[in-house]
MOPAC internal coordinates of N, CA, C and O (Angstrom, degrees):
PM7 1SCF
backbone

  N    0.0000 0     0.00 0     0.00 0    0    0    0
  C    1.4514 1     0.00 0     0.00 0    1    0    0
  C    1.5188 1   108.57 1     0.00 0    2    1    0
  O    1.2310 1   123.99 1   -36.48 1    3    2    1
  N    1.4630 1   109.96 1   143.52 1    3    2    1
  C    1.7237 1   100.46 1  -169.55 1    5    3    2
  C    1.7980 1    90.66 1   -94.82 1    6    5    3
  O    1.2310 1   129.03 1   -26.71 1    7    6    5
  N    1.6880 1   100.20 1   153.29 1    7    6    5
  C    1.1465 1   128.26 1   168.79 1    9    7    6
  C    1.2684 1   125.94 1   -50.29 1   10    9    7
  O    1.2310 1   116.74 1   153.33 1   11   10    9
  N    1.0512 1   123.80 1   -26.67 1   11   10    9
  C    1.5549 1   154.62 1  -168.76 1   13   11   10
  C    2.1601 1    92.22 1   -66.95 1   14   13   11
  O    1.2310 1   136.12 1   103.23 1   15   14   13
  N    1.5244 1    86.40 1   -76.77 1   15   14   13
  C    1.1603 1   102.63 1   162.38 1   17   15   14
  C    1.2414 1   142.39 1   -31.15 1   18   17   15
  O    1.2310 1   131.34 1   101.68 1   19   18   17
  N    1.4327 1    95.71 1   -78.32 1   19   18   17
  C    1.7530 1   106.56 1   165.07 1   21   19   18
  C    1.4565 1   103.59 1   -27.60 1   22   21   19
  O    1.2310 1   120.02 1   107.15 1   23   22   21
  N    1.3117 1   117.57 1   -72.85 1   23   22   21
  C    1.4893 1   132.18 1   164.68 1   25   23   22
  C    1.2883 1   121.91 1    17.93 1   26   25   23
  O    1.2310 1   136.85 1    87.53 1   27   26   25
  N    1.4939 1    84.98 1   -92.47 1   27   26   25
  C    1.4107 1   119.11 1  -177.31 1   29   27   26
  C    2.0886 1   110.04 1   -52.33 1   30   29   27
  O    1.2310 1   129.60 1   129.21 1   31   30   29
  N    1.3256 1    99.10 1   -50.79 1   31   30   29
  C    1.4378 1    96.75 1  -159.62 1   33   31   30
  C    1.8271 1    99.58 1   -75.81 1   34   33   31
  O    1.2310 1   117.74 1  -179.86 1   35   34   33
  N    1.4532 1   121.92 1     0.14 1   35   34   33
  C    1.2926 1   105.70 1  -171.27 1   37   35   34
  C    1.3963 1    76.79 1  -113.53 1   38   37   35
  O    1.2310 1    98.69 1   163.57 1   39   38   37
  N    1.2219 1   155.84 1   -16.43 1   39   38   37
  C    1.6554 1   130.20 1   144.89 1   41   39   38
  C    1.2616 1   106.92 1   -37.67 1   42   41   39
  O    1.2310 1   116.59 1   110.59 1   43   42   41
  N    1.4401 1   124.08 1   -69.41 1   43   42   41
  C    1.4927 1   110.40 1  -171.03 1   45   43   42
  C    1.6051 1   147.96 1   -70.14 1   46   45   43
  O    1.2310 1   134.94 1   170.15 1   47   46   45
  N    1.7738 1    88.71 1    -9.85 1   47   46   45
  C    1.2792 1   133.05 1   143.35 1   49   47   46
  C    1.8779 1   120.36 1   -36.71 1   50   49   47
  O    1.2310 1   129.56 1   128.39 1   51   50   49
  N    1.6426 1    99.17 1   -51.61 1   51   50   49
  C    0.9010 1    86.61 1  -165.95 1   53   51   50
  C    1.9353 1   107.39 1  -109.57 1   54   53   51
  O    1.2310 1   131.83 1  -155.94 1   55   54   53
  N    1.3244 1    94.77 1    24.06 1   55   54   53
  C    1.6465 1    91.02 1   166.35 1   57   55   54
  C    1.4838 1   103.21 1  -124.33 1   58   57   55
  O    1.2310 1   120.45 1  -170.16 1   59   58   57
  N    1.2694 1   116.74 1     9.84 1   59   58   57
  C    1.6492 1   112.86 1   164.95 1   61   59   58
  C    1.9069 1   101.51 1   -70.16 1   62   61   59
  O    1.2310 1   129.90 1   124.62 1   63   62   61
  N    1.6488 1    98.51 1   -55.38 1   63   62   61
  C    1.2850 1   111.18 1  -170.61 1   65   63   62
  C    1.3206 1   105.19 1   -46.41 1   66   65   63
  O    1.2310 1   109.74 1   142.97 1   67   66   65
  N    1.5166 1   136.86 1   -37.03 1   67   66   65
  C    1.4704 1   152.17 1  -131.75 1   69   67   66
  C    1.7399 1    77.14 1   -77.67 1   70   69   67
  O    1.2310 1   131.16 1   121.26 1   71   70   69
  N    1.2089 1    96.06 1   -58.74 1   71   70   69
  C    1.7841 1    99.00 1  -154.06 1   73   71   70
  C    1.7896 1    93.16 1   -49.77 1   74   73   71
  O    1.2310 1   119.93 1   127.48 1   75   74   73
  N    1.5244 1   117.74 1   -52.52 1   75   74   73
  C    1.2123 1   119.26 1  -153.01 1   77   75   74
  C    1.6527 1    98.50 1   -56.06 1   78   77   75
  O    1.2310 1   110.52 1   168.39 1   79   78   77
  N    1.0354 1   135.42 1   -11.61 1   79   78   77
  C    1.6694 1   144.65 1  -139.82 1   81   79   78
  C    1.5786 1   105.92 1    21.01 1   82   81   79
  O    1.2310 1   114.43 1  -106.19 1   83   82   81
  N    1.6072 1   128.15 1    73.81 1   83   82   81
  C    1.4511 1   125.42 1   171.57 1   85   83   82
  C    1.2762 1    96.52 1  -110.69 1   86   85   83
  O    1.2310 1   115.92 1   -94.87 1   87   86   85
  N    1.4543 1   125.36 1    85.13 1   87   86   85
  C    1.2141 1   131.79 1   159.91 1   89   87   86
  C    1.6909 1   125.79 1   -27.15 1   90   89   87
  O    1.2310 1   117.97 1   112.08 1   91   90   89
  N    1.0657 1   121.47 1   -67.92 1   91   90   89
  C    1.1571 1   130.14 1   154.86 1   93   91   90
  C    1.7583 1   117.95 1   -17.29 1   94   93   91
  O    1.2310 1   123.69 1   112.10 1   95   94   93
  N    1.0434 1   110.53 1   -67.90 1   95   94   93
  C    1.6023 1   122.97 1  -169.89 1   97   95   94
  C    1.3810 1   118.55 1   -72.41 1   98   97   95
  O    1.2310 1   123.74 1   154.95 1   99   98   97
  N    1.6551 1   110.43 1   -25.05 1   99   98   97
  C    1.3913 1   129.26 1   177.95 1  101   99   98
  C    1.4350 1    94.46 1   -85.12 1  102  101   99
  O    1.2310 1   111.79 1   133.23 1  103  102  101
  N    1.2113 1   133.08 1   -46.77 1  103  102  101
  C    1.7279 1   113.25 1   175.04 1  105  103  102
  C    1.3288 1   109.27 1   -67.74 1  106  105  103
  O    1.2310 1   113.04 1   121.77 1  107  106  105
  N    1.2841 1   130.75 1   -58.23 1  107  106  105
  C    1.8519 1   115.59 1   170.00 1  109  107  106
  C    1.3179 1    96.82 1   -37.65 1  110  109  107
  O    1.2310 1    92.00 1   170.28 1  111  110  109
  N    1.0189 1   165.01 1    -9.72 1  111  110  109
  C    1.3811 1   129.61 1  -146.29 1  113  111  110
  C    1.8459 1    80.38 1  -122.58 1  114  113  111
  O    1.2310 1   120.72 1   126.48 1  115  114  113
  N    1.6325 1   116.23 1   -53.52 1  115  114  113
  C    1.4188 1   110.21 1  -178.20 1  117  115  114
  C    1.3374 1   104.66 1   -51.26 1  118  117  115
  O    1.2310 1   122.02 1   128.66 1  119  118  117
  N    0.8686 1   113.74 1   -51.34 1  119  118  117
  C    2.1049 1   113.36 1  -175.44 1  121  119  118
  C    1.2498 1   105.77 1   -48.25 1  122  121  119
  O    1.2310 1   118.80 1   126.86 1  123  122  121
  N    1.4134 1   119.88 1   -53.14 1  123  122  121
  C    1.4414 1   129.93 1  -155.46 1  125  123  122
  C    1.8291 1    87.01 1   -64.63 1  126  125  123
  O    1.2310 1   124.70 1   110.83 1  127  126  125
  N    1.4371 1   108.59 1   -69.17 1  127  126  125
  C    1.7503 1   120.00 1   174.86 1  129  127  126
  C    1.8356 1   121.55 1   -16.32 1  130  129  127
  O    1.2310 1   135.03 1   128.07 1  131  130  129
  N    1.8221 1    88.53 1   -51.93 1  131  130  129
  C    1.6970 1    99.76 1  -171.76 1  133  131  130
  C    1.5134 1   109.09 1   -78.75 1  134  133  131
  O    1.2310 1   121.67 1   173.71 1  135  134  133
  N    1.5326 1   114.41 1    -6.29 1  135  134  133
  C    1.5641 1   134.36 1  -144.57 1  137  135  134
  C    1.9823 1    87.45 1   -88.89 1  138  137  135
  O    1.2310 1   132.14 1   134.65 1  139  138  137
  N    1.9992 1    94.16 1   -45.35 1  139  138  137
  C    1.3606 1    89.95 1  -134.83 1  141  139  138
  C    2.2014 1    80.39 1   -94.85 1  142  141  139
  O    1.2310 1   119.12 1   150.71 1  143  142  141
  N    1.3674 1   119.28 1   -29.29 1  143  142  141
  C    1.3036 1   110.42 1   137.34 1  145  143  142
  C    1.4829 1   148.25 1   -24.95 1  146  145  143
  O    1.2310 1   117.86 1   132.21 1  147  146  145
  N    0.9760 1   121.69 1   -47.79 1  147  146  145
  C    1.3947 1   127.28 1   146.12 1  149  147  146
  C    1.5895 1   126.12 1   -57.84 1  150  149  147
  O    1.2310 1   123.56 1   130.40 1  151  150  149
  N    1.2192 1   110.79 1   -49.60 1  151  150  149
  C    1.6306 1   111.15 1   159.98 1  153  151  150
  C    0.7892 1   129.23 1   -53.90 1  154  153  151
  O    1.2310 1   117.40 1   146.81 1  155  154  153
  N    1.7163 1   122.56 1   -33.19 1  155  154  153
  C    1.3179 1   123.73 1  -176.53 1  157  155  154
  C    1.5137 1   107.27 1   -74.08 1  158  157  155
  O    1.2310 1   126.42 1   136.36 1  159  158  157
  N    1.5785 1   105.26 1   -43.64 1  159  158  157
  C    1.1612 1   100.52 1   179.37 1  161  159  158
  C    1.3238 1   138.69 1   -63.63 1  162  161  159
  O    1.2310 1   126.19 1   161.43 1  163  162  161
  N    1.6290 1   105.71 1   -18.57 1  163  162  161
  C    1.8088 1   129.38 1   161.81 1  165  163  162
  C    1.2789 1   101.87 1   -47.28 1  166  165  163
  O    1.2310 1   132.65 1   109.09 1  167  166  165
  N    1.3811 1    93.17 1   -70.91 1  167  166  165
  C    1.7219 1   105.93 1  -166.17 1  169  167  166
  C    1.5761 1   107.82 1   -49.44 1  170  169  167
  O    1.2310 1   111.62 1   139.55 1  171  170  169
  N    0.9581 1   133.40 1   -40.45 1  171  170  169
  C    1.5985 1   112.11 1   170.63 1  173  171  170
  C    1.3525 1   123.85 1   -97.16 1  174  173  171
  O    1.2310 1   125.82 1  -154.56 1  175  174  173
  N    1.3605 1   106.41 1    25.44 1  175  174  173
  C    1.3107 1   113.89 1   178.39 1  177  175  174
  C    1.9880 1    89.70 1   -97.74 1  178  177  175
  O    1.2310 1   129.15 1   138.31 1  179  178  177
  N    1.3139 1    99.97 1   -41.69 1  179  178  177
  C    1.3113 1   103.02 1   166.96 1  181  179  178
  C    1.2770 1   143.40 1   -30.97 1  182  181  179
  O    1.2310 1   137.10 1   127.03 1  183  182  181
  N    1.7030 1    84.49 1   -52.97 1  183  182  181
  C    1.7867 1   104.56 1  -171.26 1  185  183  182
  C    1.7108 1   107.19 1   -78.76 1  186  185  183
  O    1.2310 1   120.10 1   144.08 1  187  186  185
  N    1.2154 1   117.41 1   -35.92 1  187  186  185
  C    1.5788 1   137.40 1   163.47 1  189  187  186
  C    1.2165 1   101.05 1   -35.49 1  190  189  187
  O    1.2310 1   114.38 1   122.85 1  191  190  189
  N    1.9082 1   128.26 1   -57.15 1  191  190  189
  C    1.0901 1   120.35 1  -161.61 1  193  191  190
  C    1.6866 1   102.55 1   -87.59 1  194  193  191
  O    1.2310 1   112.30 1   115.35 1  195  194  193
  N    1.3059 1   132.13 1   -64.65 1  195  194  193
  C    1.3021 1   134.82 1  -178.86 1  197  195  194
  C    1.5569 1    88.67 1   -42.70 1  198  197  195
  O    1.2310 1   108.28 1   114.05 1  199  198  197
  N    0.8133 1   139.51 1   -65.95 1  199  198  197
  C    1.6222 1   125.07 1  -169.76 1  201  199  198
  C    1.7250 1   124.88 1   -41.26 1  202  201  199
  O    1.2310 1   128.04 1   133.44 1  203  202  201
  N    1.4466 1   102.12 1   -46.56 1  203  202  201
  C    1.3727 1   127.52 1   159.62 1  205  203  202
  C    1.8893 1   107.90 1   -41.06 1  206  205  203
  O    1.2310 1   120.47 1   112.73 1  207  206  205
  N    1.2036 1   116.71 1   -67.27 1  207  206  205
  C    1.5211 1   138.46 1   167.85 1  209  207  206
  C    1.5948 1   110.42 1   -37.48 1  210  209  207
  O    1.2310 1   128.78 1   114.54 1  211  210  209
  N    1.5590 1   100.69 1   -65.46 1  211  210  209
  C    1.5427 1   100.31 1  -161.46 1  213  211  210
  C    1.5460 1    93.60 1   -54.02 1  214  213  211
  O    1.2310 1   118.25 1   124.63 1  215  214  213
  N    1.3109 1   120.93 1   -55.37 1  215  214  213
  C    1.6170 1   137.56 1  -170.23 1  217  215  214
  C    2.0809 1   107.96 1   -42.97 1  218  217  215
  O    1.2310 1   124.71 1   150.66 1  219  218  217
  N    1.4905 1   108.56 1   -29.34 1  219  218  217
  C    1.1688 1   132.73 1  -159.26 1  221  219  218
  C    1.7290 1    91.40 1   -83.13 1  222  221  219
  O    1.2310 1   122.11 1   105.91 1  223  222  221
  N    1.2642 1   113.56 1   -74.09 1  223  222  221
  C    0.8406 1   111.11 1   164.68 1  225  223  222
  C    1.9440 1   131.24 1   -38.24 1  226  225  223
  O    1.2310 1   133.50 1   134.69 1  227  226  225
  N    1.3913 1    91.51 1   -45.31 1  227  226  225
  C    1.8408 1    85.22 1  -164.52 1  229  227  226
  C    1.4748 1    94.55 1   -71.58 1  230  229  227
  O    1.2310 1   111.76 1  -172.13 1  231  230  229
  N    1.2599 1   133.14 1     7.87 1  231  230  229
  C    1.1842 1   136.32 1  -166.39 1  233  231  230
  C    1.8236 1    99.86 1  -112.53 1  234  233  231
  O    1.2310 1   120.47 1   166.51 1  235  234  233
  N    1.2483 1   116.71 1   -13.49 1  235  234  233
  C    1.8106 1   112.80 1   179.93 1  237  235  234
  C    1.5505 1    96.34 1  -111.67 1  238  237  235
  O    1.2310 1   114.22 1   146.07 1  239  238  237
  N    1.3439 1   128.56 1   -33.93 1  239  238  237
  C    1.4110 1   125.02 1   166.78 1  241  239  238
  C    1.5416 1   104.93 1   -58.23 1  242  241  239
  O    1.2310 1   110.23 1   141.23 1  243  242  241
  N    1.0944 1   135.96 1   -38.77 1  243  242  241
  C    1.7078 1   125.58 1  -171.22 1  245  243  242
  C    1.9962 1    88.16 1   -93.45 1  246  245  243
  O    1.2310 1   103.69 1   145.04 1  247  246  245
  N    1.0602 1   147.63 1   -34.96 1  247  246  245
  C    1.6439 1   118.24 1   164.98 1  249  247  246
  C    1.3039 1   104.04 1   -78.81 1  250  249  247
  O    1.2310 1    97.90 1   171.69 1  251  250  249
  N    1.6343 1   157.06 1    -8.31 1  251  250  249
  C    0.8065 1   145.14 1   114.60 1  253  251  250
  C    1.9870 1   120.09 1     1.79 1  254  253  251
  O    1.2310 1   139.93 1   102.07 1  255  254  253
  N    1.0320 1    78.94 1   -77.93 1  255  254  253
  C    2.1561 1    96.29 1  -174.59 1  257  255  254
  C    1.3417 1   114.07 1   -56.60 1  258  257  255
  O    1.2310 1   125.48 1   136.27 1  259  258  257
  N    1.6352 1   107.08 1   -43.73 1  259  258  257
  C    1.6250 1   124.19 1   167.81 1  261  259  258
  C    1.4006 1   120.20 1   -54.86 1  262  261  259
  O    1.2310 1   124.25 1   127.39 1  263  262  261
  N    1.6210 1   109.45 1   -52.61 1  263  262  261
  C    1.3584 1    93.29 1   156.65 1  265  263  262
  C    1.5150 1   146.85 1   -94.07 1  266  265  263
  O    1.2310 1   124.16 1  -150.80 1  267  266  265
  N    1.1533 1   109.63 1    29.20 1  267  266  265
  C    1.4572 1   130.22 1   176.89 1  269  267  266
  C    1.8431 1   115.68 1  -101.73 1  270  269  267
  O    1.2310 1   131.88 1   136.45 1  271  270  269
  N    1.4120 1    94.67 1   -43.55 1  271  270  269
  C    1.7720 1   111.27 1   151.00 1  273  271  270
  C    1.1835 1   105.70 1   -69.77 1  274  273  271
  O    1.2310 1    92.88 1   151.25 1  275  274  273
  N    1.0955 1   163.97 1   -28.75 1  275  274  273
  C    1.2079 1   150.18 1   178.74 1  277  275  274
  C    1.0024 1   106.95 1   -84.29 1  278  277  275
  O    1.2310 1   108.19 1   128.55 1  279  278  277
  N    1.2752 1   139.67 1   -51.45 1  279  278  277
  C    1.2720 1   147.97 1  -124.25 1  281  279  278
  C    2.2138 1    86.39 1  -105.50 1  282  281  279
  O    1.2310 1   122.46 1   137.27 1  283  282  281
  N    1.1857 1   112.89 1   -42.73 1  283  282  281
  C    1.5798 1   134.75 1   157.36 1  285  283  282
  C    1.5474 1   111.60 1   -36.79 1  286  285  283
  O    1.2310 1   121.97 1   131.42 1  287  286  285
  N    1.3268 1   113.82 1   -48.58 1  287  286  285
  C    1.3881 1   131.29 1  -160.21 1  289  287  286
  C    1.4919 1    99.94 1   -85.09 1  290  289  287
  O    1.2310 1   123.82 1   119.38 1  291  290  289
  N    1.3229 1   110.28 1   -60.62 1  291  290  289
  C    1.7404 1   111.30 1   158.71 1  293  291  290
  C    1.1028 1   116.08 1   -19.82 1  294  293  291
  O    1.2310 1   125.20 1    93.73 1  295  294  293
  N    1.4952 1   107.62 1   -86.27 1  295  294  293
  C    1.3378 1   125.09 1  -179.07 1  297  295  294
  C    1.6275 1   116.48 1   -26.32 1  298  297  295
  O    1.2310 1   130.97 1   118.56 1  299  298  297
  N    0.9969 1    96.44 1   -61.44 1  299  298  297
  C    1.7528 1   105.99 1  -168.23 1  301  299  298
  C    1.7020 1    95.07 1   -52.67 1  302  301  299
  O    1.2310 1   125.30 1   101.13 1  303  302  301
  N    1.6437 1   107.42 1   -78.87 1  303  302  301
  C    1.3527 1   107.27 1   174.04 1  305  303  302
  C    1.4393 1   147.26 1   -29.93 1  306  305  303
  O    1.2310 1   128.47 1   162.45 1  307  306  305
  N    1.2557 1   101.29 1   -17.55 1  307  306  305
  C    1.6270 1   108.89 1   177.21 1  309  307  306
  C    1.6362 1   109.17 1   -93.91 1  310  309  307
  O    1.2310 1   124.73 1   -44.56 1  311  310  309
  N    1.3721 1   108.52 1   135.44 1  311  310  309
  C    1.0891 1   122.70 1   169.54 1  313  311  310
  C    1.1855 1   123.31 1   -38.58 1  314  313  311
  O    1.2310 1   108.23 1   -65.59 1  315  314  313
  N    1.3616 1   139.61 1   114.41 1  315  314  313
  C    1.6720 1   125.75 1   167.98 1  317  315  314
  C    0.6524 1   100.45 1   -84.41 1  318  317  315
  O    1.2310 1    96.23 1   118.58 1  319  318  317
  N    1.6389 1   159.53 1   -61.42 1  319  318  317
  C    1.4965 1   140.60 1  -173.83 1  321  319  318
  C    1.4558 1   124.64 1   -91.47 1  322  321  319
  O    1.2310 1   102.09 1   -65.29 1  323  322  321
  N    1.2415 1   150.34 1   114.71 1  323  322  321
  C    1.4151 1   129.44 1   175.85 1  325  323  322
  C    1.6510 1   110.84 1   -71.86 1  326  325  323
  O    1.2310 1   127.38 1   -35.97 1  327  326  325
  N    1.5111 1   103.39 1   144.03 1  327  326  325
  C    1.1978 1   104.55 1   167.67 1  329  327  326
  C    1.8528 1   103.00 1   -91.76 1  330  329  327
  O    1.2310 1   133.03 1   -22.56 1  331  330  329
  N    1.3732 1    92.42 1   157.44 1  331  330  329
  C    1.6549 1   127.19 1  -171.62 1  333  331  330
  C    1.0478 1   101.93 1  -103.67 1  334  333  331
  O    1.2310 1   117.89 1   -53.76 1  335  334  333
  N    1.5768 1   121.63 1   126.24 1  335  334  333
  C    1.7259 1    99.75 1   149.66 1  337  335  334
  C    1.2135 1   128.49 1   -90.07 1  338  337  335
  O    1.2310 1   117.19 1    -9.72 1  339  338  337
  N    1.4444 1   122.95 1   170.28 1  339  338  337
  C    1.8840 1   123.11 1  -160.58 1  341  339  338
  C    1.6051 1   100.99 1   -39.15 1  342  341  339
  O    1.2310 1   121.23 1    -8.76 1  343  342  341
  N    1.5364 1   115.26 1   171.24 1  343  342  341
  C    1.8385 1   119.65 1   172.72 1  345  343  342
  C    1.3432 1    94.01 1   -74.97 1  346  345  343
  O    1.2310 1   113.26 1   147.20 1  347  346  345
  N    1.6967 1   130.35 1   -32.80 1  347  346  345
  C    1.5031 1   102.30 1  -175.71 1  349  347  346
  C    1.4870 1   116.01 1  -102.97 1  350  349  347
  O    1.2310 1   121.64 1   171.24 1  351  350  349
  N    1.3721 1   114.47 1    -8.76 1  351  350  349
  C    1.4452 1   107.99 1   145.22 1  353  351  350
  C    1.1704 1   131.16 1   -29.24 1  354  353  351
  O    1.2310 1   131.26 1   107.53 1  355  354  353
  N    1.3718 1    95.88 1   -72.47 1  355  354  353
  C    1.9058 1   114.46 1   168.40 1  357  355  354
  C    1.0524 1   111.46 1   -33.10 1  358  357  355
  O    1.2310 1   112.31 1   122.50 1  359  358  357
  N    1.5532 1   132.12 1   -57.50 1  359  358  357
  C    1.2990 1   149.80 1  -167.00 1  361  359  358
  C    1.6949 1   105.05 1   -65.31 1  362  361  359
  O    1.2310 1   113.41 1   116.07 1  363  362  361
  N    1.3512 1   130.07 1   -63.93 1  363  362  361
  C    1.2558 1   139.52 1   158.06 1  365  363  362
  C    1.7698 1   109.11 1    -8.53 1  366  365  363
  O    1.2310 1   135.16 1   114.90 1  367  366  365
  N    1.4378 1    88.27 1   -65.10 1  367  366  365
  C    1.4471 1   103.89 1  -153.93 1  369  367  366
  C    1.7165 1   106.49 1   -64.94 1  370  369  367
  O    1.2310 1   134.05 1   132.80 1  371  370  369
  N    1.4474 1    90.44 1   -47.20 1  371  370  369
  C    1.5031 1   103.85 1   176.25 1  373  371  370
  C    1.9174 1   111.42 1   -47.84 1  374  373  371
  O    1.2310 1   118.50 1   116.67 1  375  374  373
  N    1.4507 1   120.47 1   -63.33 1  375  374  373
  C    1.1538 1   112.75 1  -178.00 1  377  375  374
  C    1.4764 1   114.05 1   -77.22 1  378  377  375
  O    1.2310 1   120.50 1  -160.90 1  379  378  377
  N    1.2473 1   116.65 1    19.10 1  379  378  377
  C    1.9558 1   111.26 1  -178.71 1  381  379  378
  C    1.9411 1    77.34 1   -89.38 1  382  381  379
  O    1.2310 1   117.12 1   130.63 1  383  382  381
  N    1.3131 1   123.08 1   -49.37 1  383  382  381
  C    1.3784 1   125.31 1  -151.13 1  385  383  382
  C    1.4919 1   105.04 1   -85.17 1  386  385  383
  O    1.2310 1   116.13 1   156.92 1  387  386  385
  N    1.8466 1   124.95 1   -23.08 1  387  386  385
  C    1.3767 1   129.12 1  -165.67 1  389  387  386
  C    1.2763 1    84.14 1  -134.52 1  390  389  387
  O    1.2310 1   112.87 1   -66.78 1  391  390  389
  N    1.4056 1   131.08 1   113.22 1  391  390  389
  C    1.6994 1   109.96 1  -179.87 1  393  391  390
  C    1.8242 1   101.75 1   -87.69 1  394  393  391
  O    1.2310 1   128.01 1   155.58 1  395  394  393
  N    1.5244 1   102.18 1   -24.42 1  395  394  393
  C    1.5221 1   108.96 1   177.21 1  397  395  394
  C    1.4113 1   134.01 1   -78.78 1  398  397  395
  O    1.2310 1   124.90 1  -172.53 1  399  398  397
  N    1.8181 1   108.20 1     7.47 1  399  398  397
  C    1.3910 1   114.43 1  -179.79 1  401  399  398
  C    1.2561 1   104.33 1   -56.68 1  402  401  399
  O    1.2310 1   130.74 1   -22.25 1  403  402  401
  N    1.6282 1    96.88 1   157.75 1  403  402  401
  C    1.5015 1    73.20 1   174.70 1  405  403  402
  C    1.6147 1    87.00 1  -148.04 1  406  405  403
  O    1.2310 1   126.63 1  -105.74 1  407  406  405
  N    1.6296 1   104.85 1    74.26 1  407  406  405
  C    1.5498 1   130.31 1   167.10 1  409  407  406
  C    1.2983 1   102.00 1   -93.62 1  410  409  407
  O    1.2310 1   128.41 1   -16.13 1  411  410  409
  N    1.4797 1   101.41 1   163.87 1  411  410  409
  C    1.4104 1    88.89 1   171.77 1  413  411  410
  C    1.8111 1   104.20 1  -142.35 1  414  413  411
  O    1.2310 1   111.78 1    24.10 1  415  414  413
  N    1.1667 1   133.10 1  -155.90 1  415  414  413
  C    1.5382 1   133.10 1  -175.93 1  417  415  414
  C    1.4002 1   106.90 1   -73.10 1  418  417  415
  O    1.2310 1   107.13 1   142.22 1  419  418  417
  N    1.2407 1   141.58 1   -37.78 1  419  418  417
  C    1.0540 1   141.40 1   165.58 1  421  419  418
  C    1.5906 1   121.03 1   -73.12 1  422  421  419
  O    1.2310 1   116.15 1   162.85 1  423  422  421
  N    1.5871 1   124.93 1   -17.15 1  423  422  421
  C    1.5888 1   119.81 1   159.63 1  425  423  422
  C    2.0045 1   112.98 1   -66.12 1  426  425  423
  O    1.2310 1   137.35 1   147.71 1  427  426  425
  N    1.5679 1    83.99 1   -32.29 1  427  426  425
  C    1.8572 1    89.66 1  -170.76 1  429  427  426
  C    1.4612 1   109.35 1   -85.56 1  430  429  427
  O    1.2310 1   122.27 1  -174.38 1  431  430  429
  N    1.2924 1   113.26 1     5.62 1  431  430  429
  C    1.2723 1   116.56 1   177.01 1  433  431  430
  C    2.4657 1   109.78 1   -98.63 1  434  433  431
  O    1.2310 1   147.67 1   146.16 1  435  434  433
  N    1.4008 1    63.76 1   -33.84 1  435  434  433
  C    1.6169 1    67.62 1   172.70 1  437  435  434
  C    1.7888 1   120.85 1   -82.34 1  438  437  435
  O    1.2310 1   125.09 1   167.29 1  439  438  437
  N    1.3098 1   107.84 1   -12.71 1  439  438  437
  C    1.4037 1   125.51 1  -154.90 1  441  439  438
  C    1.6489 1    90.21 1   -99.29 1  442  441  439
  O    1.2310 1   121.85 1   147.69 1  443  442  441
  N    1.5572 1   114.06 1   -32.31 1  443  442  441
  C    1.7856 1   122.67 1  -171.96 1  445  443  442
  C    1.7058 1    87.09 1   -74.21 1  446  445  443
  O    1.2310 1   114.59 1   130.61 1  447  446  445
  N    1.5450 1   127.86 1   -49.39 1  447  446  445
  C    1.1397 1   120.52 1   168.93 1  449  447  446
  C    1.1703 1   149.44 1   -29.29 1  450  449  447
  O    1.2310 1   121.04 1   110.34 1  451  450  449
  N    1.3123 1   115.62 1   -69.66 1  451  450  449
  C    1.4473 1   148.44 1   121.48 1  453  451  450
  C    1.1915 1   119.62 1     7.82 1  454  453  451
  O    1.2310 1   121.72 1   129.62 1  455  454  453
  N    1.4381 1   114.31 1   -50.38 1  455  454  453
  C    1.3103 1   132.14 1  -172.17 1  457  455  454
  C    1.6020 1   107.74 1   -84.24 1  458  457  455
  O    1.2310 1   118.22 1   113.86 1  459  458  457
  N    1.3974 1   121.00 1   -66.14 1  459  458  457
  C    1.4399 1   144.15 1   164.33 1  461  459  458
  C    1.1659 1   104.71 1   -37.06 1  462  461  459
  O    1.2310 1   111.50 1   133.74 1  463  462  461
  N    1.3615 1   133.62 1   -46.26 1  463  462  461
  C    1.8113 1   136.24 1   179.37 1  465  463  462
  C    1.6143 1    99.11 1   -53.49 1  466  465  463
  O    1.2310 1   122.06 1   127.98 1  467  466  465
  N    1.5603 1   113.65 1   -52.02 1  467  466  465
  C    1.1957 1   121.28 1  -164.63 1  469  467  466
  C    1.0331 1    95.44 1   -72.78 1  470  469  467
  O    1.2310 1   107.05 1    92.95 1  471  470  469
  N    1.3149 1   141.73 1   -87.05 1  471  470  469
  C    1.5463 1   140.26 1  -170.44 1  473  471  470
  C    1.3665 1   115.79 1   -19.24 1  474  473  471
  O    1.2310 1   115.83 1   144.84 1  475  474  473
  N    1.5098 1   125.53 1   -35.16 1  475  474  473
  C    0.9706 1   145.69 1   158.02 1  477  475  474
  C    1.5150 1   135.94 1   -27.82 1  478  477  475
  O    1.2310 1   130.27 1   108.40 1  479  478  477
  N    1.5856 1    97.81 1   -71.60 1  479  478  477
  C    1.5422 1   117.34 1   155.33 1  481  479  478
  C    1.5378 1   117.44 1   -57.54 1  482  481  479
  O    1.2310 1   113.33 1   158.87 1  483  482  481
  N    1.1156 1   130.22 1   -21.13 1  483  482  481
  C    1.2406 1   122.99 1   170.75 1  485  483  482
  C    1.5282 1   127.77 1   -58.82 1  486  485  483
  O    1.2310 1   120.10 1   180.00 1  487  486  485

C-alpha cells in the first residue's frame, strides 16, 4: 500500500473520529499519522542515498573497464622480445661514441648475453 495513501486515509480517519469525540483513538491515530510520516520521510531519504550508490558504483565499474582496456592495450603493445643489434654492430657503435674503448667483439658478445638473460627474467 503506498504511503501517500496510508497518509491520507488516517487524516480522514482522524476527522471521522473528531465527530465521535474518542480521545483516545484520535491520539493513536495522530501518532500512528506522525509514525507513518517519518517513515515516509526515511524512506526517501533512503532512495536519495541507494540512488547516490547505485550511480557510485556505475561510475567504478566503467574505470574498472578503462583500466582493463588499458591495461590490455599495454599489454599487447609492449615488446615481448627486444631485438639486439649484431655483437659487432654493438661494437661499431660503441667505438664511433668511445673511440678509446678498449672492448672488443667478444666483450659485446657477452654483454648481448647479459642482456637476453635479463630480458628473460622478466
Amino acid at each position: 500500500m503506498n504511503l501517500t495513501f496510508q497518509n491520507d486515509f488516517c487524516k480522514r480517519s482522524i476527522e471521522c473520529l473528531s465527530d465521535g469525540n474518542d480521545e483516545s483513538l484520535r491520539q493513536e491515530l495522530k501518532a500512528a499519522n506522525k509514525q507513518l510520516t517519518e517513515w515516509d520521510a526515511e524512506l526517501n531519504q533512503l532512495h536519495d542515498r541507494n540512488g547516490d550508490l547505485g550511480l557510485n558504483v556505475q561510475m567504478l565499474e566503467q574505470e574498472l573497464k578503462e583500466a582493463r582496456r588499458d591495461r590490455e592495450a599495454n599489454k599487447n603493445s609492449a615488446p615481448t622480445v627486444a631485438e639486439f643489434p649484431e655483437p659487432a654492430d654493438l661494437l661499431n657503435q660503441l667505438k664511433a661514441r668511445r673511440k678509446k674503448s678498449r672492448a672488443d667483439l667478444a666483450d659485446m658478445e657477452v654483454v648481448l648475453e647479459i642482456l637476453s638473460y635479463a630480458q628473460g627474467q622478466d
